[in-house]
C-alpha positions in Angstrom: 9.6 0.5 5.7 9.6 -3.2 5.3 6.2 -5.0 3.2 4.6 -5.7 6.2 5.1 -2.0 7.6 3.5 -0.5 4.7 0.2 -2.9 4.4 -0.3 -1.8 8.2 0.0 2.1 7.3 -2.8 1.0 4.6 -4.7 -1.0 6.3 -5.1 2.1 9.1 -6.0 4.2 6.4 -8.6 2.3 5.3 -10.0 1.4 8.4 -9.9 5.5 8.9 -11.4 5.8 5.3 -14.7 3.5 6.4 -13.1 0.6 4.1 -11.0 -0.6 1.3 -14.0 0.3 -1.5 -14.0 4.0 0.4 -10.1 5.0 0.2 -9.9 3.1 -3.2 -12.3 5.1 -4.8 -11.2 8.5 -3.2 -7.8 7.7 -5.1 -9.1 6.9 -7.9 -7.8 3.1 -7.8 -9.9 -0.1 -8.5 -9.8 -1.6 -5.0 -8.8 -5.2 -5.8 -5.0 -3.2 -6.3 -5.9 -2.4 -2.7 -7.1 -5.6 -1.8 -4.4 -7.7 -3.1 -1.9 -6.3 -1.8 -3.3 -6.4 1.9 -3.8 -9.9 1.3 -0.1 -10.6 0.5 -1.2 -11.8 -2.9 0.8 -9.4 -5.1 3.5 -6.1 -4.4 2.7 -2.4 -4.3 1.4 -1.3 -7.6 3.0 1.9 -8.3 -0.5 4.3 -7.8 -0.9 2.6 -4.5 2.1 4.1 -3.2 2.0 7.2 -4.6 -1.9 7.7 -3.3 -0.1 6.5 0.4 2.5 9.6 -0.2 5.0 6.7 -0.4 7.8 6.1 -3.1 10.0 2.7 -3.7 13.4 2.5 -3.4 15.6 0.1 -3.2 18.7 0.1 -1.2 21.9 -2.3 -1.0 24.4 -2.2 2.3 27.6 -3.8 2.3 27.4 -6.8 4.9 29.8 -7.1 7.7 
């Protein structure tokens, strides 16, 4: 999933949550962490993917 992929999938479960404060708080994570990163203004913190059942890896490919 690419940056933009992944603050959609939050964004929807937000929206499904009844807000950012809402899903924040049922994760136990201060909602500016959620906030900021839907804004673009900083990267997933760690707890915000794990609390989306995501995980970060990074992958290199050899280009053609």
């Amino acid at each position: 999933m690419t940056d933009v992929q992944v603050r959609r999938l939050l964004i929807a479960l937000c929206n499904a949550a009844g807000g950012i404060r809402p899903w924040a708080n049922a994760h136990g994570l201060h909602p500016s962490i959620v906030d900021k990163f839907i804004a673009g203004q900083r990267g997933p913190a760690p707890q915000l993917l794990k609390a989306m059942g995501l995980a970060k890896r990074i992958v290199f490919v050899r280009d053609k």
